[in-house]
N, C-alpha and C positions, 0 to 999 in steps of 0.2 A: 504494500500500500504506500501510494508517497504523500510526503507529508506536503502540508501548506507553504505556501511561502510567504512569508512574512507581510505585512502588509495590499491592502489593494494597488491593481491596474490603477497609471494615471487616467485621469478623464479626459476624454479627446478635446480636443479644441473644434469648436464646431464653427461654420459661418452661421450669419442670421438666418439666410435662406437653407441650412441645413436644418438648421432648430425648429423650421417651420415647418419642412417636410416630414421630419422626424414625430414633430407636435400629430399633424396630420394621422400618420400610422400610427400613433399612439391610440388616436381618437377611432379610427378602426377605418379608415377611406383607404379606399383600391386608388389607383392613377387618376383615373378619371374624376375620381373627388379632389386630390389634389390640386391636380390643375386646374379645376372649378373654383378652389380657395383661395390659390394661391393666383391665379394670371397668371399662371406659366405654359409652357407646352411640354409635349410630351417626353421631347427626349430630355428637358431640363431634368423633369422630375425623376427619370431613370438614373441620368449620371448624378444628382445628390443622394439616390436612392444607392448608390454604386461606390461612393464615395463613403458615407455613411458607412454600410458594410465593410469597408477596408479598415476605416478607423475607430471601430467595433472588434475588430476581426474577426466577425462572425458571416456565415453563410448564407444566411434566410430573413426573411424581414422580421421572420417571430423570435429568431435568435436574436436580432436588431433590438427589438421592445423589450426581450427579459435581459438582455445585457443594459440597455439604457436604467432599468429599473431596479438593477443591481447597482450599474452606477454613474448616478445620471451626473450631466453637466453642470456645473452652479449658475448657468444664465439661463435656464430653464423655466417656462413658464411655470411659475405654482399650481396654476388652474389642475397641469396636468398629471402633477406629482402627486402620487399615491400617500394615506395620509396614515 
């Protein structure tokens, strides 16, 4: 069994328009909700979506939200934060 290593992952550094898209899947919108909220197009929201998962580095957008919720950003809306 291996053991923990000492301390948490740092928290990524996000852009605003990342936090936004992030927010989004948090709240549970597919693409198309996205770009509905945000005024973006399509391939925007895949490379913050894409970008995101790298500095995650995680695989899946569900790994995206329980990683974010293990350990989210400090410029994070409250609204979205788990209480």
């Amino acid at each position: 069994m291996r053991g923990k290593k000492s301390g948490s992952p740092p928290q990524p550094k996000l852009t605003r328009r990342e936090r936004d898209v992030l927010e989004q899947l948090l709240r549970g919108r597919c693409d198309k909700g996205i770009r509905e909220a945000l005024g973006i197009g399509h391939g925007a929201v895949r490379r913050h979506i894409t970008s995101l998962l790298r500095k995650y580095g995680v695989a899946s957008r569900l790994e995206l939200c329980v990683a974010f919720l293990e350990r989210p950003c400090s410029n994070m809306s409250a609204a979205i934060m788990p209480r």
